[in-house]
N, C-alpha and C positions, 0 to 999 in steps of 0.2 A: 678249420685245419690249424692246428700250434705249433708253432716250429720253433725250436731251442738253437740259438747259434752264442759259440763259447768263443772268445777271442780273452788275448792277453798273455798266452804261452811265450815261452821261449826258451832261452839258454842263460842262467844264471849260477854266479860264482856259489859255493857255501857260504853262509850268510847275509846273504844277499833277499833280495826280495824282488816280489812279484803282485800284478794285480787281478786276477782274471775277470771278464765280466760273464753274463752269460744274460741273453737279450732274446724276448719272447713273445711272437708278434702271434696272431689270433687272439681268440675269445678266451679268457679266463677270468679265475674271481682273485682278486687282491688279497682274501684269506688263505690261497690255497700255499702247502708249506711246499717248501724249492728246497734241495739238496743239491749238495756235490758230494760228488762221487769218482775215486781216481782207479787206473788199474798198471799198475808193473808191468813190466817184460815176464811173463813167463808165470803170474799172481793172476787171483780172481778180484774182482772190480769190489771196491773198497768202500765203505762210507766214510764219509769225512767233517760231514757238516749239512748243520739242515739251520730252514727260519720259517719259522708261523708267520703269517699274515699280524700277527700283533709283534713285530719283532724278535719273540722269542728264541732264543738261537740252543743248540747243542753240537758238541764237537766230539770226536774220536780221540780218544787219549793221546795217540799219538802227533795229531798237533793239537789242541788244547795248550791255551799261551801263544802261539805262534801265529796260527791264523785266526785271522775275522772275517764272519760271514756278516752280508748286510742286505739289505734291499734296497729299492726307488720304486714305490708301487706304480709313479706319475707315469715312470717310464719304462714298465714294465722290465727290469734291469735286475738281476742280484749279482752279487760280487764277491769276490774271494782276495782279502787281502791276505799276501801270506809273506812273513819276514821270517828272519833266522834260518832259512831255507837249507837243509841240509842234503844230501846224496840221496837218501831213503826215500826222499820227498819226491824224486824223479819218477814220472807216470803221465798216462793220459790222463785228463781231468775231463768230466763231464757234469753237465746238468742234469738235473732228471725231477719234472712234476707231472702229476698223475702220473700218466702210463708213456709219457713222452721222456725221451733222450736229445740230446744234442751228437752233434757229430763228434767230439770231444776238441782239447788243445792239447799240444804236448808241452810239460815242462821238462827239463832238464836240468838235473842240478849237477855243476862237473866243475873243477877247477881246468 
């Protein structure tokens, strides 16, 4: 059984920054590529960023520059550093490999 748990949400000013992790306990393989994924109030769930087992990363235009996706394969971990964090940026975030989800975290972008 794979279970995806996302921490690191919250509540942050415009420009400001965040870290989220997302932490993946059962059997997997260290190639398999990890995504995040956010979704709006009221929006269909978004892609955002993904990373190959060889580091490889690709991003959504829309943050492209602002966040980094990264891994720790030791510790079965990937992360979402995201800065410059603007109002749009506000949504659930979630993980999601193979066919597995996490619960999501909420971020918040609000003065």
């Amino acid at each position: 059984q794979v279970q995806l748990v996302e921490s690191g949400g919250g509540l942050v000013q415009p420009g400001g920054s965040l870290r989220l992790s997302c932490t993946v306990s059962g059997t997997i393989l260290d190639t398999s590529t990890m995504y995040w994924y956010r979704q709006a109030p009221g929006k269909g769930r978004e892609w955002v960023a993904q990373i190959s087992g060889d580091g490889s990363s690709y991003y959504a235009g829309s943050v492209k520059g602002r966040f980094t996706i990264s891994r720790d394969n030791a510790k079965h971990t990937m992360f979402l550093q995201m800065n410059s964090l603007k109002p749009e940026d506000t949504a659930v975030y979630y993980c999601h490999l193979m066919h597995y989800w996490g619960q999501g975290t909420q971020v918040t972008v609000s003065s």
